[in-house]
C-alpha positions as CSV (number, residue, x, y, z in Angstrom):
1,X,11.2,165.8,118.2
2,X,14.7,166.2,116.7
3,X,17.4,165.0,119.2
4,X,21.2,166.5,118.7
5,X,23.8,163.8,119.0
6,X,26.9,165.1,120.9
7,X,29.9,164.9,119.0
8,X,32.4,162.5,119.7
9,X,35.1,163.4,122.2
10,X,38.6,164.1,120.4
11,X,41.2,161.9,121.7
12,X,44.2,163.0,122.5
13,X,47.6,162.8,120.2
14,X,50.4,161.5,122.1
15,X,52.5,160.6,119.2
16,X,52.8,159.2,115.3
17,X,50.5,156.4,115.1
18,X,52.8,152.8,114.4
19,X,52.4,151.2,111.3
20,X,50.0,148.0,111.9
21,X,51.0,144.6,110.9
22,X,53.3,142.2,111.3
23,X,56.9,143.1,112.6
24,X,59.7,142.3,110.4
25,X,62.4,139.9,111.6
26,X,65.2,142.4,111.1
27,X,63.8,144.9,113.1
28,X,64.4,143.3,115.3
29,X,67.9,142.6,114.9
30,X,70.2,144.6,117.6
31,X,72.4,146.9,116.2
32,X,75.8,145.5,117.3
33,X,74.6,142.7,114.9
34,X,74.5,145.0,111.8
35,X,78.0,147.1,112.6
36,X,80.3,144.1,113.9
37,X,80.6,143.0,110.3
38,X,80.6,145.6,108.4
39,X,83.4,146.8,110.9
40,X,85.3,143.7,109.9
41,X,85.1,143.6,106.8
42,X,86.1,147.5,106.4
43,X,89.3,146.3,108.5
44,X,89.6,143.9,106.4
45,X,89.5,146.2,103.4
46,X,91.0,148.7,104.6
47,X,95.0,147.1,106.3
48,X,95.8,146.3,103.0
49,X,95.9,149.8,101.7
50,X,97.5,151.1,104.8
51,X,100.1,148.5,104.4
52,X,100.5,149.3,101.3
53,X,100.9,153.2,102.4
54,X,103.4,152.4,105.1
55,X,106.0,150.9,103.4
56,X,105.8,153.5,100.8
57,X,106.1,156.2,102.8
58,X,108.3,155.0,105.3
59,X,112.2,154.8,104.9
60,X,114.1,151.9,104.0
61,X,115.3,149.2,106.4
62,X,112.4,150.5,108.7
63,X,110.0,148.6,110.4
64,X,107.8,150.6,112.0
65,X,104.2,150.6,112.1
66,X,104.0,154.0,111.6
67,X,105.2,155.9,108.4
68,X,107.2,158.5,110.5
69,X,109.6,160.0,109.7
70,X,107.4,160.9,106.0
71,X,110.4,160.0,103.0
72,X,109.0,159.7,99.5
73,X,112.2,158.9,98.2
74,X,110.2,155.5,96.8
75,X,108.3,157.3,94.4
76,X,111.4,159.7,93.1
77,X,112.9,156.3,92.3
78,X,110.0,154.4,90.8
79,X,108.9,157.5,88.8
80,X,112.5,158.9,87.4
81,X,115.2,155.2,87.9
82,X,113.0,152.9,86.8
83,X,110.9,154.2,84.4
84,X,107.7,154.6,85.3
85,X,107.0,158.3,84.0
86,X,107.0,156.6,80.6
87,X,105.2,153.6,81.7
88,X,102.4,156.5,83.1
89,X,102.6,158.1,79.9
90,X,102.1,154.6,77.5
91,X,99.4,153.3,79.9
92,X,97.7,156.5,79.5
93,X,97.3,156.1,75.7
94,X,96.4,152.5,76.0
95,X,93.3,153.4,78.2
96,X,92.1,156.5,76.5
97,X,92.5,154.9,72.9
98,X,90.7,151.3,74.1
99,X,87.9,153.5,75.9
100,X,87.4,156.0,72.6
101,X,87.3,152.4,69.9
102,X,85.5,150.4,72.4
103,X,82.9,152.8,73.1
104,X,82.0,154.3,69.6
105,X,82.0,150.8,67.9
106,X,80.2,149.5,70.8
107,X,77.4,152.2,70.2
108,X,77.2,151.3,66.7
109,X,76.5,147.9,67.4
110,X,74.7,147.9,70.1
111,X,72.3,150.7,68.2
112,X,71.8,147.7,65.6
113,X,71.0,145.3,67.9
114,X,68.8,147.7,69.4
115,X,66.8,149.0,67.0
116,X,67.2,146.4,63.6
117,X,66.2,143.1,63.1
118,X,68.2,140.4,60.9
119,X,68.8,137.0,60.9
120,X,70.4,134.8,63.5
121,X,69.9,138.0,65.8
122,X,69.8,135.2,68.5
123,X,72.6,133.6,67.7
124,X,74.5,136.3,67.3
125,X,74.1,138.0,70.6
126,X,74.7,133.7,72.0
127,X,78.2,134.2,70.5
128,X,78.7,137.4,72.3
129,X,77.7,135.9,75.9
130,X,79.6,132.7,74.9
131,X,83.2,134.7,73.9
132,X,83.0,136.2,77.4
133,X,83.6,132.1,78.6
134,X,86.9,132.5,76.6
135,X,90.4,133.7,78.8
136,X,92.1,135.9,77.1
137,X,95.2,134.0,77.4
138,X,93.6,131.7,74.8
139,X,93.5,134.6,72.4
140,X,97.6,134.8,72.4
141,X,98.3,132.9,69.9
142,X,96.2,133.8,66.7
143,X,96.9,137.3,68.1
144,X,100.6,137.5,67.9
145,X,100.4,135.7,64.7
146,X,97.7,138.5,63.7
147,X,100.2,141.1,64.6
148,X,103.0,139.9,63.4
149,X,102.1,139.6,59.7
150,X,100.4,143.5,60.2
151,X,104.4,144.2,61.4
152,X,102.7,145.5,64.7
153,X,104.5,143.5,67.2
154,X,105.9,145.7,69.8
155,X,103.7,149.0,69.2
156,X,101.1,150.4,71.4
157,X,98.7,149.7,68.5
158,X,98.4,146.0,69.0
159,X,98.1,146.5,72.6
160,X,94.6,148.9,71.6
161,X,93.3,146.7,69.4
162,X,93.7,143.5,71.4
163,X,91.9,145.2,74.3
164,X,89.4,146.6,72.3
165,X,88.5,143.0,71.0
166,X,88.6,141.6,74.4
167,X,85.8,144.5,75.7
168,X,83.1,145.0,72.6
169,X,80.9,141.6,73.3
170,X,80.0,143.0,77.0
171,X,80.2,146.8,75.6
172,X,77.9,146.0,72.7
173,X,75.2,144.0,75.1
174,X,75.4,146.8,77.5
175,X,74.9,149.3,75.1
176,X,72.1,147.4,73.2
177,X,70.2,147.3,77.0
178,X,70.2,151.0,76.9
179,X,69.4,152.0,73.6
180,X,66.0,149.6,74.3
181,X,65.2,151.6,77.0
182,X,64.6,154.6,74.9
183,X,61.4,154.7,73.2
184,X,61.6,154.1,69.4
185,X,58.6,156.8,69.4
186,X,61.2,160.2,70.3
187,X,63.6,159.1,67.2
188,X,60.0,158.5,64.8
189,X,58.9,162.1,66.0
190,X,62.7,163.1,65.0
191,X,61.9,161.8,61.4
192,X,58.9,163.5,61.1
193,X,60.8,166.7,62.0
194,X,63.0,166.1,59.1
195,X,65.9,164.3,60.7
196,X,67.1,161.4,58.9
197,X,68.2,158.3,61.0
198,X,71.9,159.7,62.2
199,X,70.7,163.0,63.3
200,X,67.7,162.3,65.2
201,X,70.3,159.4,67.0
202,X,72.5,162.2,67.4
203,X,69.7,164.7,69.0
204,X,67.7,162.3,70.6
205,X,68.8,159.2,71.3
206,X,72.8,160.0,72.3
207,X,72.2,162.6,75.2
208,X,70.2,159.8,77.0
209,X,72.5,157.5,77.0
210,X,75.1,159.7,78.6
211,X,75.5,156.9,81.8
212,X,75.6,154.0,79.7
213,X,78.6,155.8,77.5
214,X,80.5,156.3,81.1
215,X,79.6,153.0,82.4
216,X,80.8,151.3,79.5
217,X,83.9,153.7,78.8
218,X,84.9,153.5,82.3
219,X,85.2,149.8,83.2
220,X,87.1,149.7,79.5
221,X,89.4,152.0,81.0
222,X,89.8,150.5,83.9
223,X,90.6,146.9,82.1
224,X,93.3,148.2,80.0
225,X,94.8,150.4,82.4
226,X,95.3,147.0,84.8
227,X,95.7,144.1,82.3
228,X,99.1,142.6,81.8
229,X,99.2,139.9,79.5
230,X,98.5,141.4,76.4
231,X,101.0,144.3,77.1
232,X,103.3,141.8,78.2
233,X,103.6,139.3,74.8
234,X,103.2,142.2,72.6
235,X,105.6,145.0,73.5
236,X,109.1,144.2,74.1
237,X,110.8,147.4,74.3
238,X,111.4,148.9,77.5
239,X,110.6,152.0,76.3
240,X,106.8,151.4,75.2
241,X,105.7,149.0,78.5
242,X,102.7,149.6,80.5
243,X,102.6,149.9,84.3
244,X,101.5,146.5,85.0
245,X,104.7,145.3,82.8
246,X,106.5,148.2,85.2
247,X,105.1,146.6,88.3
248,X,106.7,143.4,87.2
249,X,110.1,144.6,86.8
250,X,109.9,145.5,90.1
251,X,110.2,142.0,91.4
252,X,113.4,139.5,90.7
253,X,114.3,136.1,91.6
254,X,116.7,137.0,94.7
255,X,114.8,139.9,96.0
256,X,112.2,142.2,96.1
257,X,112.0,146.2,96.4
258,X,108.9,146.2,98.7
259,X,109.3,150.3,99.3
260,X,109.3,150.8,95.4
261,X,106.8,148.3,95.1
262,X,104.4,149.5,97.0
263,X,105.2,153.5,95.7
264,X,104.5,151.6,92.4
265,X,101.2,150.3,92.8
266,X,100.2,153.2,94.6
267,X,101.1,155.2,91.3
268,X,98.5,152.5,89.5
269,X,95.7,152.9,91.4
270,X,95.6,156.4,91.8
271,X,94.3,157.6,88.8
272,X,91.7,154.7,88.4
273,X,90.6,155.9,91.9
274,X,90.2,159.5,90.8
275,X,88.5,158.6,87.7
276,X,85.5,156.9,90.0
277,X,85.2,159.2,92.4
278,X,84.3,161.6,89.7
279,X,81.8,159.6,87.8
280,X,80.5,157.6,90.3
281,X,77.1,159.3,90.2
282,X,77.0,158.4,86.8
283,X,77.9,154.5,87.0
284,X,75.2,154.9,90.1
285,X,72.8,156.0,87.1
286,X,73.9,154.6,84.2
287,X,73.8,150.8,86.4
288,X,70.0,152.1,87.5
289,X,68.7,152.7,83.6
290,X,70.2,149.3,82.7
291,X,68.4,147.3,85.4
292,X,65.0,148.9,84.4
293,X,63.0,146.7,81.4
294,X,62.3,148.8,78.5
């Protein structure tokens, strides 16, 4: 006698089943607990640059907290009276020329650390971490004395080359992470295609480390657009100072311009915050291939 077994009654779905196990502590965390300090500390971020803003835009011998009535007379001044057109222009050069020598001689070394092994590899790349312990103000000295027997004190040149010094050891290390992280075995299958060493580099290996390149070529960029002390002991004439020298003129013992000031170093940051708001899904990227081990 065979006996059917009645199937089991369906229960009824009254919603997405809840993840079993153990609750974690900040879920349960009240909201107010998460946005009270992040609010702060986007206040706090944030007055500066509106501070900044407001006595920029608003007219002189004003002191209201609004910049109403609008005058950008500040900026006419800064940018045609005192200079800083030219100051743009030379500051300009400096970063483009320091990110072009920083990041093709980075690339060259850091393919060599990459891929090629010599003696005292370790200490080498120990020196490179170590010089990053050294201020640059330290580097004054033999510098200037460099530069002056080269007859390159006061050109733009020594300003590109001292800057350039002062970023390879991080560039190179950088660059040596992610030239690791591509596999020896694409370049090998290169060769066997008939490419010698440069050309399957060239095919293979360059277009993937596009991020790197920005990463690296950016943040050199940034550091020579906003250092001061080299431009400072190296160039002397007026006409071939950078804007952080131009910043500085702004201010003098009895008094200080705060309208052209501020105009000023809104001038400064303007382009560097241009810059990352175009290649910030790169840095996003290029900092993501770096953290991963190869």
């Amino acid at each position: 006698m065979i006996t059917e077994i009645a199937p089991a009654p369906e229960r009824a779905v009254s919603g997405p089943a809840r993840p079993r196990g153990p609750r974690r502590a900040w879920d349960e965390v009240p909201r107010w607990h998460i946005y009270l300090p992040l609010t702060v500390y986007l206040l706090f971020t944030l007055i500066p640059f509106y501070w900044i803003l407001l006595f920029a835009l608003r007219p002189a011998g004003s002191t209201s907290l609004v910049p109403w009535p609008m005058t950008f007379d500040h900026f006419e001044k800064v940018w045609t009276e005192r200079s800083f057109g030219l100051y743009f222009q030379n500051s300009v050069l400096v970063g483009v020329a320091t990110l072009v020598l920083t990041t093709v001689v980075a690339l060259a070394g850091g393919y060599a650390l990459a891929r090629f092994d010599f003696r005292l590899k370790r200490g080498f790349m120990l020196a490179l971490l170590c010089s990053q312990f050294v201020p640059g103000a330290l580097l004054l000295v033999p510098l200037f004395q460099i530069f002056a027997k080269l007859s390159m004190i006061n050109s733009l040149g020594s300003v590109i080359i001292a800057e350039t010094v002062f970023q390879l050891p991080l560039s190179m290390i950088l660059i040596s992470g992610f030239i690791k992280n591509v596999p020896p075995s694409l370049e090998e299958a290169a060769w066997v295609d008939g490419c010698n060493r440069f050309s399957a580099f060239r095919i293979v290996v360059l277009p993937l480390l596009r991020p790197g390149l920005i990463a690296v070529g950016s943040f050199a960029f940034v550091h020579a657009w906003n250092h001061f002390l080299f431009a400072l002991m190296f160039l002397s004439d007026q006409s071939k100072q950078t804007i952080p020298v131009g910043l500085n003129t702004l201010m003098s013992a009895d008094s200080v311009d705060l309208g052209a000031l501020a105009a000023g170093g809104i001038v400064a940051a303007v382009p560097v915050v241009i810059v990352f708001a175009f290649i910030q899904k790169w840095l996003i990227t290029g900092f993501s291939a770096g953290a991963v081990k190869g």
